[in-house]
ROMI-655518 format. One record per atom (N, C-alpha, C): residue number from 1; atom name; y, x, z. Coordinates in Angstrom, 3 decimals. Atoms other than C-alpha are relative to their C-alpha. Layout:
<sites>
NUM; CA; Y; X; Z .
...
</sites>
This chain:
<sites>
1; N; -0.273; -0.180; 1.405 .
1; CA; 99.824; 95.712; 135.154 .
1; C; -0.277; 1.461; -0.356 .
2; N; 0.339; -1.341; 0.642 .
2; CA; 98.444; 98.851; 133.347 .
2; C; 0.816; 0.197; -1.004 .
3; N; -0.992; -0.552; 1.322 .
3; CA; 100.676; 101.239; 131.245 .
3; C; -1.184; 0.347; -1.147 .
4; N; 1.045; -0.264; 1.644 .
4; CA; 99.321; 101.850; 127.778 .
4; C; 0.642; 1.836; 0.281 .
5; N; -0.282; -1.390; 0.560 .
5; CA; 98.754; 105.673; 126.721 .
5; C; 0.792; -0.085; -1.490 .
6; N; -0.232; -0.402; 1.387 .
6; CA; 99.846; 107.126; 123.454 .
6; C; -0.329; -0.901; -1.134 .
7; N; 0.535; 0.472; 1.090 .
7; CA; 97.333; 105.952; 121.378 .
7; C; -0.507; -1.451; 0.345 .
8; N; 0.514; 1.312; -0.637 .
8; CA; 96.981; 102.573; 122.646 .
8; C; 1.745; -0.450; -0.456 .
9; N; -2.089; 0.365; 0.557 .
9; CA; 101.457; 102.080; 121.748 .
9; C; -0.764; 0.006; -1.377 .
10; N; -0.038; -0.323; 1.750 .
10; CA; 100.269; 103.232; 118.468 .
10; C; -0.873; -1.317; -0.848 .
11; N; 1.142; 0.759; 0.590 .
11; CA; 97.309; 100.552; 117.938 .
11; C; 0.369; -1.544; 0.226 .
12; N; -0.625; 1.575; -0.124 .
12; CA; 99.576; 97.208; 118.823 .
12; C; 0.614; 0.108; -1.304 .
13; N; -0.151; 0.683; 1.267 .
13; CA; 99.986; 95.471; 115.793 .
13; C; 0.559; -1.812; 0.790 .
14; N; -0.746; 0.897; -0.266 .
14; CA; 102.472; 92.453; 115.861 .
14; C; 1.023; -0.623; -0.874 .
15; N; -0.738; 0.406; 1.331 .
15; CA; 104.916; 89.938; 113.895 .
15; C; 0.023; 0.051; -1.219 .
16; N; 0.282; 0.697; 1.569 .
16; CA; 103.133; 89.391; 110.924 .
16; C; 0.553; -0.634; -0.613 .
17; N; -0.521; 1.418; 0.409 .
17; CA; 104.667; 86.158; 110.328 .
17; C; 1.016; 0.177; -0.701 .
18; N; -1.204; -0.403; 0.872 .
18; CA; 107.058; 86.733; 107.457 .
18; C; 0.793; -1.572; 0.179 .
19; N; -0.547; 1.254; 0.032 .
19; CA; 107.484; 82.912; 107.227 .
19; C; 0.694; -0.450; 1.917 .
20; N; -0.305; 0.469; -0.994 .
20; CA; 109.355; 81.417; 110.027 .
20; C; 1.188; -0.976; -0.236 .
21; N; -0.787; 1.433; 0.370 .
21; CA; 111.886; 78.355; 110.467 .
21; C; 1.097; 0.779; -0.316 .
22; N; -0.786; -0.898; 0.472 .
22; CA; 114.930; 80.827; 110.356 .
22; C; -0.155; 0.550; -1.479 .
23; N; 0.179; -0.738; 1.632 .
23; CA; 113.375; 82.789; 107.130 .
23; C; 0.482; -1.248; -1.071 .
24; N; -0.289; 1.280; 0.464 .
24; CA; 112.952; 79.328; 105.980 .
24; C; 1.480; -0.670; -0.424 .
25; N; -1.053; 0.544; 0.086 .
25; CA; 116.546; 78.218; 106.084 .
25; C; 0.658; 0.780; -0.254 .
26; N; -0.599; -0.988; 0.567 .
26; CA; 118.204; 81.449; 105.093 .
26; C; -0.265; -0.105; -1.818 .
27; N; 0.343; 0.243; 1.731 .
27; CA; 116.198; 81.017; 101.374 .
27; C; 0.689; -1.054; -0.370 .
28; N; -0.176; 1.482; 0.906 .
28; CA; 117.012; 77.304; 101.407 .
28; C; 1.395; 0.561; -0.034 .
29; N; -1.210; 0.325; 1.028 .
29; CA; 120.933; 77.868; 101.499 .
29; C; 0.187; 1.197; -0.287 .
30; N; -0.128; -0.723; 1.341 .
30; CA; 120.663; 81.020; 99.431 .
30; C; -0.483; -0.777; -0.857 .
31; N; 0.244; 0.092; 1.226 .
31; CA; 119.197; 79.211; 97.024 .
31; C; 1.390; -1.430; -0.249 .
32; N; -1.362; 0.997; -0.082 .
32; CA; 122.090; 76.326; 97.740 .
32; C; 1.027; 0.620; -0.595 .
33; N; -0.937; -0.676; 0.047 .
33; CA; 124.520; 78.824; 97.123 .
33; C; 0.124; 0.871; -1.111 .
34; N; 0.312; -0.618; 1.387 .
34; CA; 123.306; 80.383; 94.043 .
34; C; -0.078; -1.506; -1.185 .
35; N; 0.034; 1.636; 0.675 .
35; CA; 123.127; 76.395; 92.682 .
35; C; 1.637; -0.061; -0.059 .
36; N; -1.417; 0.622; 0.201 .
36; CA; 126.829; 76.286; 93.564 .
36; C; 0.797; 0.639; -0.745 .
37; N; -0.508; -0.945; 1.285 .
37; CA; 127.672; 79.435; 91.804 .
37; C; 0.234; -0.617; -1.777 .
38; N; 0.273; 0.067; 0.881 .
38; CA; 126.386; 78.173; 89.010 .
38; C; 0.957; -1.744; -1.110 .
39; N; -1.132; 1.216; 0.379 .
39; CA; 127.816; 74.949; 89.103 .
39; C; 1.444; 0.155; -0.459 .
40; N; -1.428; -0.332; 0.246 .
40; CA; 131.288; 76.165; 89.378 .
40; C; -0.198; 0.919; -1.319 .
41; N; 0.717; -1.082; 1.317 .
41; CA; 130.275; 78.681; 86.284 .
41; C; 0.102; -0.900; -1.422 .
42; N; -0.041; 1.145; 1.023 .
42; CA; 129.549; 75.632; 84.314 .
42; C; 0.824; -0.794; -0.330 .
43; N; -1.346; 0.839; -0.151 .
43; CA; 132.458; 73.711; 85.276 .
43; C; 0.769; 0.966; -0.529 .
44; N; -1.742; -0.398; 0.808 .
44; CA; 134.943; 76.356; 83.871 .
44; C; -0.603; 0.248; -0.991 .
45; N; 0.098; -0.129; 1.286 .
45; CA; 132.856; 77.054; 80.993 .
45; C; 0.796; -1.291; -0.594 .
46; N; -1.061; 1.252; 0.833 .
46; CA; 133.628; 73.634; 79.901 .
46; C; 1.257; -0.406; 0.084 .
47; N; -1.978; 0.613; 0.080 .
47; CA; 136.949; 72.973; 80.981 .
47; C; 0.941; 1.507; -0.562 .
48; N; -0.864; -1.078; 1.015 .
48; CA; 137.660; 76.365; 79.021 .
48; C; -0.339; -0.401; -1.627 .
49; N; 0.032; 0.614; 1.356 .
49; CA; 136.015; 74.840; 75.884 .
49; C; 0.833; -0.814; -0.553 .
50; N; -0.318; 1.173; 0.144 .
50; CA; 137.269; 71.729; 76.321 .
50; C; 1.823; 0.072; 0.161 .
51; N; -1.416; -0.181; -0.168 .
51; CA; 140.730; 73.203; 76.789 .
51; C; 1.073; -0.790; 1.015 .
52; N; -0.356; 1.150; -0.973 .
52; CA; 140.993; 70.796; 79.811 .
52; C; 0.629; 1.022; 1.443 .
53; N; -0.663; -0.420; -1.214 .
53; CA; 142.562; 73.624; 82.436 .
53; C; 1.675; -0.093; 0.639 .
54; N; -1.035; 0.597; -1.014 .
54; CA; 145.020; 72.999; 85.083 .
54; C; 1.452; 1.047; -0.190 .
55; N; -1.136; -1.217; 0.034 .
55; CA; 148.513; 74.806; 84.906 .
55; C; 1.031; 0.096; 0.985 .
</sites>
């Protein structure tokens, strides 16, 4: 096995791949989780309109 010099460390290029199954499933339940926000958001708007809250 040969060691690399200096400029040979410097000229490896690697892990491009932004996409991956991990990346992948981190977006999906952020975006799950920004859906549920929203849900709950919506749900007390209306049950503050609707004067329908719990006591």
């Amino acid at each position: 096995m040969n060691k690399l010099n200096h400029e040979e460390l410097i000229t490896i290029t690697g892990g491009g791949n932004l996409i991956t199954a991990s990346f992948l499933t981190a977006i999906s339940k952020c975006i799950d989780s920004l859906l549920e926000v929203g849900r709950c958001i919506g749900s007390a708007i209306q049950r503050i309109t609707t004067h329908n809250i719990c006591s």
